[in-house]
N, C-alpha and C positions, 0 to 999 in steps of 0.2 A: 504494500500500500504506500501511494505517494505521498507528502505534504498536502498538498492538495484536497485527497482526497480525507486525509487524518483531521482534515481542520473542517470540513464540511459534514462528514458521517454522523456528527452529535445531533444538528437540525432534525426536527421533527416535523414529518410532512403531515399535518392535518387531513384525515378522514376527508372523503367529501359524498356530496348527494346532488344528483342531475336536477334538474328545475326545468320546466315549458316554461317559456316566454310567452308571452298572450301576444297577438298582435293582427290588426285589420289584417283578414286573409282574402278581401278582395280582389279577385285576379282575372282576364281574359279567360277565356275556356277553348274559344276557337281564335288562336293567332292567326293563324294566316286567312281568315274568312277577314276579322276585324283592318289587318295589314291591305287585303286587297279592299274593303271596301275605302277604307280610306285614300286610294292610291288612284280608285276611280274616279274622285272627285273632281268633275270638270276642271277646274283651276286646276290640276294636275295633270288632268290628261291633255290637256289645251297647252302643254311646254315642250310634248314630243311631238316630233316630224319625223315621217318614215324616213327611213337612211340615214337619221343621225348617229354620229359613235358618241356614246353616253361610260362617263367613266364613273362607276361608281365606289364610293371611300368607304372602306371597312376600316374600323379598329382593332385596337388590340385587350379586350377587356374577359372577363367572362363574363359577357351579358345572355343572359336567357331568352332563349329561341331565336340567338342571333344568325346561325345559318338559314332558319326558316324562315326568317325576315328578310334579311339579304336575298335569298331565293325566287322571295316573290318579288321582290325590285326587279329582278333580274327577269323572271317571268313576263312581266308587265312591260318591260322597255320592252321584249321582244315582241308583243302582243299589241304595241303601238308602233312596232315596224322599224324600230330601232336597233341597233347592233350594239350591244351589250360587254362591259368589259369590266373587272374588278382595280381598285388601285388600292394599296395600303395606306391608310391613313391614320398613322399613329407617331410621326415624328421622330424620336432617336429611338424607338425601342426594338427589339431584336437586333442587338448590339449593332441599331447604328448603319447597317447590313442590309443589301437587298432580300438575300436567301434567309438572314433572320427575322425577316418580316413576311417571309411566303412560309415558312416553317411555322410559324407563331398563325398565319391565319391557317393555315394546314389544321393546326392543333385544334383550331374551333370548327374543324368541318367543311371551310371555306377554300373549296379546292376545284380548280377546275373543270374535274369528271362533277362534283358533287351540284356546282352552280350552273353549270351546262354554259360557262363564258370561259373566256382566255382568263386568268388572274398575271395582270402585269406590274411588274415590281422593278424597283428603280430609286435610289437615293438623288438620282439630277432632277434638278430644279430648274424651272423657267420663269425670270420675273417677268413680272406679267404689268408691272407697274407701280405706285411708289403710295404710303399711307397719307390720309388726306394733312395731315401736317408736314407731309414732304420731307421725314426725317428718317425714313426706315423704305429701303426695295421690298414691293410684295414679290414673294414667289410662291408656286407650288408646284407639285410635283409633274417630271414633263409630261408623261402621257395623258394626264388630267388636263395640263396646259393646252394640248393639241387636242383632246376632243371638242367633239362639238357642245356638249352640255357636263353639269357632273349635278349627281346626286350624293347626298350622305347620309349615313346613316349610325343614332350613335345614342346611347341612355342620357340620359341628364339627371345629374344628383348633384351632390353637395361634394366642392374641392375640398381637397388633404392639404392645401396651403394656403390659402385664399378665402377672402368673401367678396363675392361682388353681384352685378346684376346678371352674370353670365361665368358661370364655372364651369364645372365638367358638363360636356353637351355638344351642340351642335357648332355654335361662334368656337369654340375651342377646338372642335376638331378641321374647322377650318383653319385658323387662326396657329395651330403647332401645329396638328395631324396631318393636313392635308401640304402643309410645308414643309415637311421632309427634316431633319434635323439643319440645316440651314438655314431657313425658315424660325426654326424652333429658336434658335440660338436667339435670332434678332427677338424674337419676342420675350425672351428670358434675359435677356441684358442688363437689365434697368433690375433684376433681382424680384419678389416674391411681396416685394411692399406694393409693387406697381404692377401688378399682374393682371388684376381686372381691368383695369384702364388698357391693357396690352392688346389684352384680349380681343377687349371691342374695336381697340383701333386696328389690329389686323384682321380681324374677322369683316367687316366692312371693308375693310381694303379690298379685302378677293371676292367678297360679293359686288363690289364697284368696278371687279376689273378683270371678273370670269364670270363666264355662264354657269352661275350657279343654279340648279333648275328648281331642287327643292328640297328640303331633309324631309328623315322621318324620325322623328323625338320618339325614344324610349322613357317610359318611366317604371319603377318598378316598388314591388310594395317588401314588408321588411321579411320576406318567404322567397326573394331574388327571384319574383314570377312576375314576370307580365302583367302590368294593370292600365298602362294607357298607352296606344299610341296614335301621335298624330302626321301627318304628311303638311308641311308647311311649305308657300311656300320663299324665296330670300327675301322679301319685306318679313313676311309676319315670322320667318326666323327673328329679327333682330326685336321684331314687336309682342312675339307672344311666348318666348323662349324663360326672359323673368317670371312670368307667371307660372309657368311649368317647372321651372326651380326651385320654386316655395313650395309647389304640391309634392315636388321629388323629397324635401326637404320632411313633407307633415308623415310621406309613406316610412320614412327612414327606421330599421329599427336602431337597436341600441342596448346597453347592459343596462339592466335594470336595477342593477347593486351599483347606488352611485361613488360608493366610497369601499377600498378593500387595500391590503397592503402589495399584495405580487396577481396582478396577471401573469397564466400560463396561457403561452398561446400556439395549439400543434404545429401549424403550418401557416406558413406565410407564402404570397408568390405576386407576380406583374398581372396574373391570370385572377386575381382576389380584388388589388388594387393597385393602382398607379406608384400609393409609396408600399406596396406587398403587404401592409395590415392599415385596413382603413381608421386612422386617426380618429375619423368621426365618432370610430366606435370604442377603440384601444386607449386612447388619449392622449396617442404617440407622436405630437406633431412637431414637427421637424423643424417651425419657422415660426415665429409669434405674431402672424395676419392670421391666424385663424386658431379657433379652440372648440373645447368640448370632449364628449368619451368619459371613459369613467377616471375617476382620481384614484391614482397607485402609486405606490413608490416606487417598485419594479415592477419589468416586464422580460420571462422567459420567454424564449421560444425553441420550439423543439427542432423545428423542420421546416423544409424549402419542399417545395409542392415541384414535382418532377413538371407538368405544365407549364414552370418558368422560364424553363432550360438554362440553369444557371445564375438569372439576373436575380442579386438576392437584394436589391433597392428593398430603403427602410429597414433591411438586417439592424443596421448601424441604431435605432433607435430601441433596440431589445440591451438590456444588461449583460446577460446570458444567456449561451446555446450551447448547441451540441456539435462534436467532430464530425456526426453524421449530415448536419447543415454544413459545416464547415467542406466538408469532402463535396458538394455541391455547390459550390461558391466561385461563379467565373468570371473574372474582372473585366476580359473584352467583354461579357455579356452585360453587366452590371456598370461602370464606368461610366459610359456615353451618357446613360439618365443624368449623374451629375457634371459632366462635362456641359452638358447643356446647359439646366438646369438653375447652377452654382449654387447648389447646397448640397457641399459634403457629408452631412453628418450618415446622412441617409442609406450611403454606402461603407460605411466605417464597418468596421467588426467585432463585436459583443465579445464578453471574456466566452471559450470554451473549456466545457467540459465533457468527461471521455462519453456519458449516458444521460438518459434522460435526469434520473433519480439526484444525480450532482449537481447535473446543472436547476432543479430546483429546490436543491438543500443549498447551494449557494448563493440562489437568490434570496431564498429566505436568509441566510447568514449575514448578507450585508443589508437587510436591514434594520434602521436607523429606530429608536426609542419606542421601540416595538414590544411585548412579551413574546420573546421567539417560541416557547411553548403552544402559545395562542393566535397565531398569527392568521388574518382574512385574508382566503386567498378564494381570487375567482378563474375557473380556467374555460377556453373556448377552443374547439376546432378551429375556424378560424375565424374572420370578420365579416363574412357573407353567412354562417349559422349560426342564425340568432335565435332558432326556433328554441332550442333545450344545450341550456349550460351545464357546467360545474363549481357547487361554493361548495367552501368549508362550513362544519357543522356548524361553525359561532353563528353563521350567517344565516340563523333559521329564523330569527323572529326578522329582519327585512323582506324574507323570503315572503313570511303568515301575515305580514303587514301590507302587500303590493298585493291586491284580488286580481293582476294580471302576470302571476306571477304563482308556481302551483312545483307541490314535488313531488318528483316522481319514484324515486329510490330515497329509501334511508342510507344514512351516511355507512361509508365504509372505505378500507386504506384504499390508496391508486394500487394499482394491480400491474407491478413489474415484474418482470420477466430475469431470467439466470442472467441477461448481461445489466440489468438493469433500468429497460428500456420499458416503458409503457405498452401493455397491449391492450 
């Protein structure tokens, strides 16, 4: 036995017992019926002309039923006699890389054979013309720049850095996503205090200066299912996108233990969220324009979701992990986010230890005016399962005090395994 592990062994991991989370479970039932009705809408269909090439901007998120969505886009341009083609639209992620951002939509289903179009991918930019303050070149990505029209399509919620009238959504994936890490750069310049102002000035820019034809706004409720979507189209983008923010904002779930000492958190990844544990929900935010999540002193994490393929962005805001994260941890994949970005912390590396069981007898050990005997601890899969947690037994009367909030197990030890690893 190491130092290490001599000085961590005495910690005692508190019992724990699972909990539902109660939360509006309103959801579409038939996507693609609700996808295509709204895609029929005159004002939509009155933007294609047969024989136009229409390029359309995927992301890179795990949003729900986003092949089936994309699909019918795809569908639809060809059924208004259009010629149909996919483009990545997610800015530096998949290190940065053409074939990392065909690999990453691969990953979501979004594949050639799957969409019945070409998926064409490409880090070259084309400016297309300059922000209406004339201090920044628009660009985006070329084969978008060369069709004849582009659509997008993308969830809208609440930013991991940021507040403003336009966060994660559609002005942003035009505004980084759809301009390629080049693009990205100039809009993250001015850093994470100026970020909504960025937004909107780039985002206007390429609908000023492309044929943008129309989005289609995802919103989703706090069960990562499908509850709204609409087809707008680039006016009522920039006009009706705030308001669909706030509703993204009322669906959002959340922990419902607002106060605890150590979040555990299994798995993190690009595929969960933009910083790999939504802030929103963790309280792990990387820049001080934006707050919320639950209040902890630490935050463990176990694991890197194989879906990230490496990029372990927001590692850097957990205390502690495991070797098993660390052996997954690929710096060309992970880097470019803050190279763009410029916020390192995001990327930085938590102390590791060799199993699971250390790395959360260490986090318990460094904390601060605590009874380590008794210590609140809340732990989560990740920041997209919100339906059913894990607290510690202390945590039983906030549990019988929230009526949207219910248990389902009595408490009993985490259940490790001969190396020490959670099953």
């Amino acid at each position: 036995m190491g130092v290490v592990s001599e000085l961590v062994q005495r910690m005692k991991i508190p019992e724990m017992m699972r909990v539902r989370q109660k939360f509006d479970d309103t959801a579409i039932q038939d996507v693609p019926a609700v996808t295509n009705e709204q895609l029929h809408q005159e004002k939509i269909r009155s933007l294609i002309r047969p024989g136009m090439r229409i390029a359309i901007g995927a992301g890179s998120r795990g949003i729900s039923n986003y092949a089936t969505i994309i699909k019918c886009i795809v569908d639809f341009v060809k059924e208004m006699g259009a010629e149909p083609f996919i483009v990545p639209a997610m800015g530096s992620h998949g290190g940065a890389l053409a074939e990392g951002q065909r690999q990453m939509l691969a990953g979501y289903g979004i594949t050639p054979e799957n969409m019945g179009c070409p998926v064409r991918c490409s880090m070259e930019t084309k400016v297309i013309g300059r922000t209406a303050d004339d201090r920044y070149p628009v660009q985006i990505d070329k084969y978008a720049a060369e069709a004849d029209g582009i659509i997008i399509c993308n969830r809208i919620k609440a930013h991991t850095a940021f507040r403003g009238p336009y966060e994660s959504g559609l002005m942003k994936m035009l505004a980084i996503g759809l301009a390629k890490q080049k693009g990205a750069e100039f809009c993250h310049s001015r850093g994470f205090k100026y970020m909504a102002e960025m937004v909107e000035l780039f985002g206007r820019g390429i609908i000023s200066n492309a044929n943008v034809l129309f989005g289609v706004a995802l919103l989703e409720n706090a069960y990562d299912k499908t509850v709204e979507i609409h087809a707008l189209t680039s006016p009522e983008i920039i006009e009706q996108e705030p308001a669909l923010l706030e509703r993204a904002k009322a669906y959002m779930p959340r922990i419902r233990v607002e106060h605890a000492d150590l979040l555990i958190v299994d798995e993190i990844g690009k595929n969960i969220s933009g910083d790999g544990m939504d802030p929103n929900i963790s309280g792990t935010f990387a820049v001080p324009y934006a707050s919320g999540g639950i209040d902890v002193q630490r935050v463990a994490v176990l694991d890197i979701c194989e879906q990230s393929h490496g990029n372990t962005i927001g590692w850097g805001m957990a205390d502690c992990s495991t070797r098993r994260a660390f052996d997954k941890f690929d710096s060309e994949a992970t880097y470019p986010n803050s190279l763009t970005c410029l916020v390192t912390q995001v990327s930085k590396i938590p102390m590791i230890f060799k199993n699971d069981k250390e790395c959360i007898q260490a986090a318990i050990k460094t904390l601060a005016d605590v009874d380590h005997d008794d210590v609140k601890v809340v732990r989560i899969k990740n920041t997209l399962a919100m339906g059913e947690i894990q607290v510690s037994a202390n945590l039983r009367p906030v549990v019988e005090a929230d009526p949207n909030m219910e248990i389902v197990s009595e408490p009993e030890p985490m259940p490790f395994d001969e190396n020490g690893n959670l099953f």
